[in-house]
C-alpha positions as CSV (number, residue, x, y, z in Angstrom):
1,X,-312.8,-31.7,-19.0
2,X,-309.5,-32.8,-19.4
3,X,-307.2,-29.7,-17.9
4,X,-303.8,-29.4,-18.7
5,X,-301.4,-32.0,-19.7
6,X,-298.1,-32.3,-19.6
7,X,-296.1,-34.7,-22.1
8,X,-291.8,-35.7,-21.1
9,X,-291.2,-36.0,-17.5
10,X,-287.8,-34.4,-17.8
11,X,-286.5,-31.3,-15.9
12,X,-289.0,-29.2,-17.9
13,X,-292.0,-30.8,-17.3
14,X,-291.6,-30.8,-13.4
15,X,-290.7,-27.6,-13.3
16,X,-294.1,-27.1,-15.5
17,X,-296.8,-28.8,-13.3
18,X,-294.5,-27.3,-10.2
19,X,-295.4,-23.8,-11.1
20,X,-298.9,-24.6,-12.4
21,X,-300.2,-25.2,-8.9
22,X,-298.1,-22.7,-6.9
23,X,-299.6,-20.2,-9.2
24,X,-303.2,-21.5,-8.1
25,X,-304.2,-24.0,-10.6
26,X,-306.7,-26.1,-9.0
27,X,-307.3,-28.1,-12.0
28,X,-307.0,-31.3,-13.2
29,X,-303.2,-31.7,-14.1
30,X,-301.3,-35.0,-15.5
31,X,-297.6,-35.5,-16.0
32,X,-297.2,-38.5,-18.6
33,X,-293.7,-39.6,-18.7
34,X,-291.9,-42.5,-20.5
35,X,-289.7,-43.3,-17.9
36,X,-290.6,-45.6,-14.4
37,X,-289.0,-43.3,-12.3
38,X,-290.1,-39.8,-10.9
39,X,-288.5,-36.8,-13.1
40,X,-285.1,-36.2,-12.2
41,X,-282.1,-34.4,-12.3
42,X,-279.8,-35.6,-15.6
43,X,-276.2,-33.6,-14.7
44,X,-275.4,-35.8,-12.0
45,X,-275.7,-39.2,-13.9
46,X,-272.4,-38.6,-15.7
47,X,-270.9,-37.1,-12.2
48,X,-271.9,-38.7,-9.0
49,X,-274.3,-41.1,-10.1
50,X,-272.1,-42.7,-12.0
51,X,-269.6,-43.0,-9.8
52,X,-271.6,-44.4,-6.6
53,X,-271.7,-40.9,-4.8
54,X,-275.0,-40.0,-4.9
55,X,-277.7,-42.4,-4.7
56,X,-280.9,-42.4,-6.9
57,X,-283.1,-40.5,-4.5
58,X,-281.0,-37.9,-4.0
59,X,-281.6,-37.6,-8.3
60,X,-285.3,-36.8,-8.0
61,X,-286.6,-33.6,-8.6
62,X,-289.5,-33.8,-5.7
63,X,-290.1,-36.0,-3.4
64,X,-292.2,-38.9,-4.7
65,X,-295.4,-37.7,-1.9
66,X,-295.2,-34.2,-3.5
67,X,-297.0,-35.3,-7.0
68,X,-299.7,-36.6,-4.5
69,X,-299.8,-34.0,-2.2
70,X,-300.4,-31.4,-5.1
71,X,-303.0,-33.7,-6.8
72,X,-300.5,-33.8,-9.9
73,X,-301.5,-37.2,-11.7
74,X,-298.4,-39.0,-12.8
75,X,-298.4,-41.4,-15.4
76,X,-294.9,-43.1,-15.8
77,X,-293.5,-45.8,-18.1
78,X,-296.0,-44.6,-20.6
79,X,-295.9,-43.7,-24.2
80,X,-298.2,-41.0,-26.1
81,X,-298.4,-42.7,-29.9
82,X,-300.2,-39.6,-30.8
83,X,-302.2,-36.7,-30.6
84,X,-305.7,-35.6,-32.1
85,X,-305.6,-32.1,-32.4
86,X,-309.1,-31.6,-33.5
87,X,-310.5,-33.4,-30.3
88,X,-307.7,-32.7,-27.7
89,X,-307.2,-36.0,-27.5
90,X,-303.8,-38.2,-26.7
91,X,-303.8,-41.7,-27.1
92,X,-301.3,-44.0,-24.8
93,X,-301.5,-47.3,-26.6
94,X,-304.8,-48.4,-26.7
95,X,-305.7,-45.9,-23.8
96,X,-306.9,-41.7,-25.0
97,X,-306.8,-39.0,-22.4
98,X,-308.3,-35.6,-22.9
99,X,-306.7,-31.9,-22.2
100,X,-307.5,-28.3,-22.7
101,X,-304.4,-27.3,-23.1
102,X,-301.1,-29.0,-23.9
103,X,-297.9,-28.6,-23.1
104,X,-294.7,-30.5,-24.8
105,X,-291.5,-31.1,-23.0
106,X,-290.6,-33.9,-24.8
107,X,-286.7,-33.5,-24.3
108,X,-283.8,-34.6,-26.8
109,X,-282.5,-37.6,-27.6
110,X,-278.3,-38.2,-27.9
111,X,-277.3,-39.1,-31.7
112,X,-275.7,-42.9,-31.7
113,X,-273.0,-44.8,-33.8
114,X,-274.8,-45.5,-37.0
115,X,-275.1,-49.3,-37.6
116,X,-272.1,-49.7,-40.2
117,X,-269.9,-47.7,-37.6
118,X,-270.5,-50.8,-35.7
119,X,-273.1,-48.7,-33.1
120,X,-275.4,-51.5,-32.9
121,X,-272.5,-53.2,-31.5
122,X,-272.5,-54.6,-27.3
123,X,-270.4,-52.0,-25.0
124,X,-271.0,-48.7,-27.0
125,X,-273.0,-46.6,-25.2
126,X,-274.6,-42.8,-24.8
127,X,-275.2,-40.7,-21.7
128,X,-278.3,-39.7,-21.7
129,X,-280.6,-41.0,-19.1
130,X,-281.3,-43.8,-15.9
131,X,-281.1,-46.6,-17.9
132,X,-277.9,-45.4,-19.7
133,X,-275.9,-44.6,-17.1
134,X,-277.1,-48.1,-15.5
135,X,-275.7,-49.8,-17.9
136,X,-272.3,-48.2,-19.0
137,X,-271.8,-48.4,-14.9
138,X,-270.1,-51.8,-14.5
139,X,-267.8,-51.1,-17.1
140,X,-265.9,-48.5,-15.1
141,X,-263.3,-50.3,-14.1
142,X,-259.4,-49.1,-13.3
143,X,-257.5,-50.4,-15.9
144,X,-259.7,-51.2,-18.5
145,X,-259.4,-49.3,-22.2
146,X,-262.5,-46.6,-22.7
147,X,-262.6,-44.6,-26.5
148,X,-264.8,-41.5,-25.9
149,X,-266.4,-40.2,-29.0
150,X,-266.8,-36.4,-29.1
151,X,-265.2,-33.8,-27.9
152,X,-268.1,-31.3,-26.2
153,X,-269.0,-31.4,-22.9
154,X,-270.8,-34.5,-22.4
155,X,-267.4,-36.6,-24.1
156,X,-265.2,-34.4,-21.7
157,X,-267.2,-34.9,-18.5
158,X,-267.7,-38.6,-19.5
159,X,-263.8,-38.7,-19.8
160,X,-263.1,-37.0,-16.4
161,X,-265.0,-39.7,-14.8
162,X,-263.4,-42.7,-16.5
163,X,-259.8,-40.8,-15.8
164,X,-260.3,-40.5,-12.0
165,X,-261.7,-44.0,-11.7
166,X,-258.5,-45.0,-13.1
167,X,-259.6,-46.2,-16.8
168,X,-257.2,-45.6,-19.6
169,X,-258.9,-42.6,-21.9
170,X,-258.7,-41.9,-25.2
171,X,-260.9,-38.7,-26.8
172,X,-261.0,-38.6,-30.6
173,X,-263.1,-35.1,-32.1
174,X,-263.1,-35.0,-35.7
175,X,-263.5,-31.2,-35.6
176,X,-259.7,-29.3,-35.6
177,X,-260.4,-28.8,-31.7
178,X,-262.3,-30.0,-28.7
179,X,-265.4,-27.9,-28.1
180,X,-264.8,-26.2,-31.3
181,X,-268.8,-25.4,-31.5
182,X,-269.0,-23.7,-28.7
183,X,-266.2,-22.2,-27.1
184,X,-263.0,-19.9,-28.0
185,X,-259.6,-21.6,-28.7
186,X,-258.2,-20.2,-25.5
187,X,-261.0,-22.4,-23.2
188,X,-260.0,-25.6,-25.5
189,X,-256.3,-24.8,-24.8
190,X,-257.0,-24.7,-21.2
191,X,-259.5,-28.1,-21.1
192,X,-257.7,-30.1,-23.7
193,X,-254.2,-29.4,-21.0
194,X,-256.1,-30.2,-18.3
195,X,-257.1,-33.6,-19.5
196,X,-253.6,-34.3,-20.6
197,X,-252.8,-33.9,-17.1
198,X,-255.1,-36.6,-16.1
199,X,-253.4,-38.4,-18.7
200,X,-256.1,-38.5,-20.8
201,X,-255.2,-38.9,-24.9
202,X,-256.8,-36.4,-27.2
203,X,-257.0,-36.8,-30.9
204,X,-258.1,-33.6,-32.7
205,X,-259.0,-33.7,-36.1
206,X,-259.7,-37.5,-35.8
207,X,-262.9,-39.6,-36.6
208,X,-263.8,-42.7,-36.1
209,X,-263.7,-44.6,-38.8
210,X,-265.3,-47.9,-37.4
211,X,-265.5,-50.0,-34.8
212,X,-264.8,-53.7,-35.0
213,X,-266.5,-56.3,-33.0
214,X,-266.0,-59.6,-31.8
215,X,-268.9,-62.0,-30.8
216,X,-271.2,-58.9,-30.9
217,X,-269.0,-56.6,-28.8
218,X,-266.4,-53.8,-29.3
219,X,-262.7,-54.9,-29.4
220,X,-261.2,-52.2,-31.3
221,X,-261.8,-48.7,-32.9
222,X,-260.2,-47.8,-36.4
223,X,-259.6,-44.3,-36.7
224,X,-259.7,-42.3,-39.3
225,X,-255.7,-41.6,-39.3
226,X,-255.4,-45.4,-40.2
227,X,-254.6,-46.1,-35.9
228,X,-256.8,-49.5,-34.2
229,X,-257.1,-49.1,-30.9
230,X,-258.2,-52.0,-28.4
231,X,-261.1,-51.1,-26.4
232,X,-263.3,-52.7,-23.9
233,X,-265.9,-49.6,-23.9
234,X,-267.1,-47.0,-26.2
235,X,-268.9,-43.8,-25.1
236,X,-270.3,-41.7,-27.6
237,X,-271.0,-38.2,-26.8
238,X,-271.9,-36.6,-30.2
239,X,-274.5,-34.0,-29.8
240,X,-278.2,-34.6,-29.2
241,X,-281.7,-33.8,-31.5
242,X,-285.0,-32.5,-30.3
243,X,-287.9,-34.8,-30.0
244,X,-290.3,-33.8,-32.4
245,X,-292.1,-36.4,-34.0
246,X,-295.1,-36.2,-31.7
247,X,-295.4,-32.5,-32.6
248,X,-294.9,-33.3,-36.2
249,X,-297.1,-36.1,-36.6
250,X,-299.9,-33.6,-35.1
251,X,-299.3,-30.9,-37.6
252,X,-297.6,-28.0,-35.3
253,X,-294.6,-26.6,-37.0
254,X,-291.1,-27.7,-36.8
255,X,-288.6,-25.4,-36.9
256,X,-285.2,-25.9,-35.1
257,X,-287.1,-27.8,-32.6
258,X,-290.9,-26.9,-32.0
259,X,-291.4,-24.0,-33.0
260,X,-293.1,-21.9,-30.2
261,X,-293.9,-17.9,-30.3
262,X,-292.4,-15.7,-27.8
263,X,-295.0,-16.8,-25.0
264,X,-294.0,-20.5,-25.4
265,X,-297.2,-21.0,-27.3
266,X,-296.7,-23.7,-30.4
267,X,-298.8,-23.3,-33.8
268,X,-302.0,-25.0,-32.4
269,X,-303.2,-22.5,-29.6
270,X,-303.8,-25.3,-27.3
271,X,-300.2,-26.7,-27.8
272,X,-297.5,-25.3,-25.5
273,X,-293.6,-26.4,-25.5
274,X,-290.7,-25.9,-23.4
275,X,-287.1,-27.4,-23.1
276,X,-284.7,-28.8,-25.0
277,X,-287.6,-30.2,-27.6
278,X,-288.4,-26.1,-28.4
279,X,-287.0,-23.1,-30.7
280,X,-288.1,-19.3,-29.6
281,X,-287.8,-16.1,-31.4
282,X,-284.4,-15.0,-31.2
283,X,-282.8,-11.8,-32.7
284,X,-283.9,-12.3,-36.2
285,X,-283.8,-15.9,-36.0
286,X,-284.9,-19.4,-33.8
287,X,-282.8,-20.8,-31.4
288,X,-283.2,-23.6,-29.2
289,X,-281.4,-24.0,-25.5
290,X,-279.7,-27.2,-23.9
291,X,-279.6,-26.5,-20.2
292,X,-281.0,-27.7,-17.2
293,X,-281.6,-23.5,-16.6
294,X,-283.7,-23.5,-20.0
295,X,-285.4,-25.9,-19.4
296,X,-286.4,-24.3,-15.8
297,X,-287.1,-20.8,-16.5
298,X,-288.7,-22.0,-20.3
299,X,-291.2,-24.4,-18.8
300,X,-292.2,-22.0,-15.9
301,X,-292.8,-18.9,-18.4
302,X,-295.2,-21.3,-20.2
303,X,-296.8,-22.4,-17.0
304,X,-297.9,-18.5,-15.9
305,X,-298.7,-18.0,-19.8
306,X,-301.1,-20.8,-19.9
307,X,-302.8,-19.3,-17.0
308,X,-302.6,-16.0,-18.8
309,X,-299.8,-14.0,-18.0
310,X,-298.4,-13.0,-21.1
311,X,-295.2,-13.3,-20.1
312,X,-292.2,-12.7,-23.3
313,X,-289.1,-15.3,-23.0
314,X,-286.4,-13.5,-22.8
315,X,-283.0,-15.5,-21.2
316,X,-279.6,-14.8,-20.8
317,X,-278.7,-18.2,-21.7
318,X,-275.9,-20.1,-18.9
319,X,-274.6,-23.6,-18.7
320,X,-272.2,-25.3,-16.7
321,X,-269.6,-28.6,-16.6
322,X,-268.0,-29.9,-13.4
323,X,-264.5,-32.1,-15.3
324,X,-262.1,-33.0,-12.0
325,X,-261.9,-30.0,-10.2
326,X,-262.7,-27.8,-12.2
327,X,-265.9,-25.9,-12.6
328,X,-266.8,-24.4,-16.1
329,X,-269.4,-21.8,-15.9
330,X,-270.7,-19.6,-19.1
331,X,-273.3,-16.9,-19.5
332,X,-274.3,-15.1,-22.5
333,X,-273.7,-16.9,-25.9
334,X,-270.5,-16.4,-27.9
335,X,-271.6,-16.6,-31.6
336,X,-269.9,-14.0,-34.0
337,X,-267.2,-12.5,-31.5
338,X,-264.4,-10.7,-32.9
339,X,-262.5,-9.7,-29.7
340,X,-261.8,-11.7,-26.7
341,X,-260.4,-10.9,-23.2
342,X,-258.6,-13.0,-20.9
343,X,-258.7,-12.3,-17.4
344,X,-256.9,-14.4,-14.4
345,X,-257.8,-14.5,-10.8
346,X,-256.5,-16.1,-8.2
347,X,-255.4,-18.8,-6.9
348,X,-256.3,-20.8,-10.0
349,X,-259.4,-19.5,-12.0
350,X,-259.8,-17.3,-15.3
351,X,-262.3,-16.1,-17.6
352,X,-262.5,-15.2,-21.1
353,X,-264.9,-12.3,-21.9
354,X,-266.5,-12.0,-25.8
355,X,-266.9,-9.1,-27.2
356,X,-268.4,-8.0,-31.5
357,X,-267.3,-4.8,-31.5
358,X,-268.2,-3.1,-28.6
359,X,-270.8,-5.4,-27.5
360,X,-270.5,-7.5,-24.7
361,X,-271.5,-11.2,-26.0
362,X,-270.2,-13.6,-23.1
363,X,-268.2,-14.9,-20.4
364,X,-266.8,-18.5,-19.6
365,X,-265.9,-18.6,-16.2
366,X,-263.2,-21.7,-15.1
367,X,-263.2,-21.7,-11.4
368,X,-263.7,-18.0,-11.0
369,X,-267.5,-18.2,-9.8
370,X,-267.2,-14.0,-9.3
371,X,-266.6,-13.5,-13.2
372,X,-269.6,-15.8,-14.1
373,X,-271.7,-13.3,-11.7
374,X,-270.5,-10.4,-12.6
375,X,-270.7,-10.9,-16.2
376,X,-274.3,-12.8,-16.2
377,X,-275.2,-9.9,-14.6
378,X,-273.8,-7.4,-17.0
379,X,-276.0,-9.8,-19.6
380,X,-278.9,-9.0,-17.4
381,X,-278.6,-5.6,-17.4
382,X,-277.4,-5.1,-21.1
383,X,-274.5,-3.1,-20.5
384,X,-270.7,-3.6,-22.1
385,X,-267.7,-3.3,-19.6
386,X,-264.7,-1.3,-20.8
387,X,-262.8,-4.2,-22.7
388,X,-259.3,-1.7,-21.0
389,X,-260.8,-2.3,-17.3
390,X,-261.7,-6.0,-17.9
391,X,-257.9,-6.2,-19.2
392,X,-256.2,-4.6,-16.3
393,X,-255.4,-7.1,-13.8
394,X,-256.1,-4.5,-11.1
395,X,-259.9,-4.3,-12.2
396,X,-262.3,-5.3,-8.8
397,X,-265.1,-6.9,-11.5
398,X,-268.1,-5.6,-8.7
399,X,-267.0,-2.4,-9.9
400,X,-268.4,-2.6,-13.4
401,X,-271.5,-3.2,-12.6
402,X,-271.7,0.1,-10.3
């Protein structure tokens, strides 16, 4: 028999086979990943990684012995062309290996330059995984010109690192502000400042309109306001999309992602799927999580469901972003807020609360780690501080969750 497989050896699909065998699975269990390297943590690459401060073991997930040690089969630089449903049966290349049950944590993949933006083009790059971040490495050099394409978190954390390495930045986000999509004004008033400070230039309201090569590698960018910039480097930083197509090509339903019930479980009982690659019920609606903390508490869920526990998702979704000294930390999700509260603490953090009428929707937390806690907490519990206490400055936060 061909136990339980495991497909993208990402965040989610450690975190899978982790919790298979702590929960006593004794069966046979394979992790087939794409990569050569041991799952491993993706925040860091952008951060420390890139910089020289952390080295690549300290980027692995586990140990390399503990796949051994917990009879977990990896099976690394390898790519599943497909799946037969009706046999449970992958096939890696001329190669098929058997499961009873599936699970999916394919992952994402970062959208790139089209080809007629000049994407195709040498020293434009995305930040995304090992061999990404290996790359776009050598350029980081003090002094040299770097356009950063995007203005959400990954194009903002990719700019912090280029600014404190001593590279000249420029930011251009087509949208009217930097992280427009997913934050209030007030937090883009407060990170676009702080990148000013770092003498960073952001362009809001700007696209790119090409980039122009010369012998096969960026020289300039022509922006949309009719400016050409010289620039040695492009990073692109423009969102990512779900990979699907293996779930597709098999028949299991697409929607948002791959669509999974409230267990995790896919359209094809023996098909399972956690991460960034999956959608979950949600309100009246899908909705599909990027986050290293999805992709955790997702893929473990699926884990005890596959060995019948039954278990509903249910998250309070949270993410973070390290940019200079600053820490970013949100909980709860923001979508459809009418009313927004601004709290500051000292010596040099604030939050912003979210509120639709009287209900408490979410928190982003800059270097105040005690209003991320207080207010993922509130999320936990479903309750609503008083919008008046959260506004009084003399407010002790603990208190609101007595």
């Amino acid at each position: 028999m061909g136990g339980i497989v495991v497909v993208g050896a990402g965040q989610a699909g450690a975190a899978l086979v982790a919790r298979l065998r702590s929960r006593g699975y004794d069966g046979p269990l394979t992790l087939v990943g794409a990569e050569t390297v041991p799952p491993y943590q993706r925040p860091p690459l952008t951060k420390g990684y890139l910089t020289g401060d952390i080295p690549l073991e300290r980027l692995f997930l586990r140990p390399t012995s503990f796949y051994a040690d917990h009879n977990i089969t990896l099976r690394l630089g390898e790519f599943v062309t497909g799946i037969d449903t009706a046999r449970r049966r992958l096939r890696l290349g001329p190669d098929e290996l058997a499961y009873d049950q599936l699970a999916l944590t394919t992952g994402s993949t970062p959208r790139r330059l089209p080809e007629h933006l000049g994407g195709s083009l040498g020293g434009v790059y995305v930040a995304r995984d090992l061999a990404d971040t290996d790359a776009m490495a050598p350029e980081l050099v003090p002094g040299r010109k770097v356009l950063v394409v995007g203005g959400g978190y990954i194009g903002l954390e990719a700019a912090a690192v280029a600014a404190k390495r001593g590279l000249d930045v420029t930011l251009v986000e087509m949208a009217p502000r930097i992280l427009q999509r997913v934050a209030a004004p007030e937090t883009s008033d407060f990170f676009r400042a702080l990148h000013q400070g770092h003498g960073v230039r952001i362009c809001e309201g700007i696209g790119l309109e090409t980039l122009v090569g010369e012998n096969g590698r960026v020289a300039a960018a022509r922006l949309s306001d009719g400016r050409e910039l010289p620039v040695d480097f492009v990073i692109v930083g423009v969102g990512i999309v779900p990979n699907v197509a293996l779930a597709e090509a098999a028949g299991v339903v697409i929607d948002n992602g791959i669509a999974t019930d409230a267990m995790g479980r896919t359209s094809d009982p023996a098909i399972w799927a956690a991460g960034d690659c999956a959608s979950f019920p949600w309100g009246a609606g899908r909705l599909r999580l990027e986050s290293v903390q999805n992709a955790i508490d997702q893929a473990e869920l699926v884990a005890d469901n596959m060995m019948g526990a039954g278990r509903h998702y249910a998250p309070v979704p949270w993410f973070w972003s390290d940019q200079y000294d600053v820490k970013l930390q949100i909980a709860g999700l923001n979508s459809g807020y009418d009313r927004l509260i601004r709290r500051d603490a000292a010596p040099k953090g604030l939050s912003f609360w979210y509120f639709r009428g009287d209900r408490f929707l979410a928190v982003d937390a800059i270097n105040d780690p005690r209003a991320f806690m207080v207010g993922k907490r509130l999320l936990e519990m479903g309750r609503a501080p008083s919008p008046e206490a959260l506004a009084a400055p003399e407010t002790d936060l603990k208190t609101l969750l007595a």
